[in-house]
C-alpha positions in Angstrom: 11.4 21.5 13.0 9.6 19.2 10.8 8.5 20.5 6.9 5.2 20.3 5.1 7.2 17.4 3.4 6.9 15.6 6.4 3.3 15.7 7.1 2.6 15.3 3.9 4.6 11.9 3.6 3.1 11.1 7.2 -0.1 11.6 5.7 0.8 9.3 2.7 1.9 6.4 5.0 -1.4 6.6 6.9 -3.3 6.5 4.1 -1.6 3.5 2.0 -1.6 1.8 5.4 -5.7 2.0 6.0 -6.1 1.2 2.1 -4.6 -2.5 3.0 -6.9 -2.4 6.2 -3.5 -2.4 8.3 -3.3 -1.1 12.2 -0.3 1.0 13.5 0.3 -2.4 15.1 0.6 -4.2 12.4 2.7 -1.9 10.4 4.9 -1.7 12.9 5.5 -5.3 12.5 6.0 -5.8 9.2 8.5 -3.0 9.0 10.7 -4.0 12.8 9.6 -0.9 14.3 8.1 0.3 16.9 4.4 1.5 17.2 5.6 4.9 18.3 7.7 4.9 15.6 4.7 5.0 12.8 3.0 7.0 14.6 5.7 9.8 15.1 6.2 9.2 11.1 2.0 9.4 10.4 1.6 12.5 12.1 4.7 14.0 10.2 7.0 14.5 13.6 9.8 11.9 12.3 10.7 11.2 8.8 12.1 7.3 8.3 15.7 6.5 7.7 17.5 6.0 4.3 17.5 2.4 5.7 14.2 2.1 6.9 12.3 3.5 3.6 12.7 0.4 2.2 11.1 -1.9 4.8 8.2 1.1 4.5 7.9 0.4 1.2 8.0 -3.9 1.5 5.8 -3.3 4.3 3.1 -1.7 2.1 3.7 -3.5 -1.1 4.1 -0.1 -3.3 7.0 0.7 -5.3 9.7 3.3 -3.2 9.0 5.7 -5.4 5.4 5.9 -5.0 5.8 7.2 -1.3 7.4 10.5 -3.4 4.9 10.7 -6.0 3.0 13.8 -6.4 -0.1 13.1 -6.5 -2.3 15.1 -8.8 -5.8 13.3 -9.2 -8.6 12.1 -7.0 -7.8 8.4 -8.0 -5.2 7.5 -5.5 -7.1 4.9 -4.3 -7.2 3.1 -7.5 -3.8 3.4 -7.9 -2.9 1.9 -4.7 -5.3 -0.9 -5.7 -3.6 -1.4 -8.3 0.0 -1.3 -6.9 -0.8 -3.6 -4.5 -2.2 -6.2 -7.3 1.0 -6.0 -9.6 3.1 -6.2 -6.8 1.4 -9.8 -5.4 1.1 -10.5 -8.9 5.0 -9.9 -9.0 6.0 -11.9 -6.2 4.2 -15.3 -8.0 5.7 -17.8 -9.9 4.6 -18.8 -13.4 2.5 -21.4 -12.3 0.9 -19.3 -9.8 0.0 -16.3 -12.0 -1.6 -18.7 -14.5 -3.9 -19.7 -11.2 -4.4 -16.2 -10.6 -6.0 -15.3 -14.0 -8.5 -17.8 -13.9 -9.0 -17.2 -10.6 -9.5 -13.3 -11.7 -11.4 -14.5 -15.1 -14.1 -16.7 -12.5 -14.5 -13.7 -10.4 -15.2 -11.3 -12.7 -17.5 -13.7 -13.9 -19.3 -13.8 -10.9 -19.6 -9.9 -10.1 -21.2 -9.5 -13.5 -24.0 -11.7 -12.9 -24.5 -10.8 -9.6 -24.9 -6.9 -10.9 -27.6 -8.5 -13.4 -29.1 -10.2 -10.1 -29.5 -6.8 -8.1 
C-alpha cells in the first residue's frame, strides 16, 4: 500500500515536470526510464529508487532536496522558476555567465519598454 507521501511526491514530479513544459515521454528520457515508470510514480503508485532519485532530480534541474520540501506558500511556481535558472546558470562557465547577464540585462530592457508600449 502506497502513503499520502507517495501521492504527494507523485504529485510533486508532475507538477515540476509541466513547469519545464516536459511530456511523460520526455521525462522518461532524460531520466532512462520507462514511460510507465513516471507515470506509476505521478500518480503516487511507485516511489523511485535511492538510485533513481538522482536522475529525477538531473532530469528536472532542481536540487534533491527540493523534491522533499514542504511546501508552505502559494509561490511554488516561482520557486521552480527560479531553481531552474540558478541551476543552468550553474552549469555555465565564466565566460558564459558573463553572456548570460547581458543577455538577461537586454531582456529586461526590452520587457520594460514593451510594458510602456501596451
Amino acid at each position: 500500500m502506497k502513503t499520502d507521501f507517495s501521492k504527494e511526491f507523485g504529485k510533486k514530479v508532475k507538477r515540476y515536470r509541466k513547469e519545464l513544459n516536459l511530456t511523460v515521454e520526455e521525462l522518461a528520457e532524460r531520466m532512462e526510464v520507462s514511460v510507465s515508470h513516471i507515470f506509476e510514480v505521478e500518480s503516487g503508485r511507485r516511489f523511485l529508487s535511492v538510485n533513481t532519485l538522482p536522475r529525477l532530480s538531473k532530469a528536472l534541474n532542481i536540487p534533491l532536496t527540493a523534491l522533499f520540501e514542504i511546501e508552505t506558500s502559494g509561490k511554488d511556481t516561482d520557486t521552480i522558476l527560479d531553481k531552474e535558472i540558478i541551476g543552468l546558470i550553474k552549469s555555465c562557465s565564466k565566460k558564459q555567465k558573463r553572456y548570460m547577464i547581458e543577455l538577461l540585462r537586454n531582456a529586461m530592457k526590452l520587457i520594460s519598454s514593451d510594458k510602456g508600449t501596451k
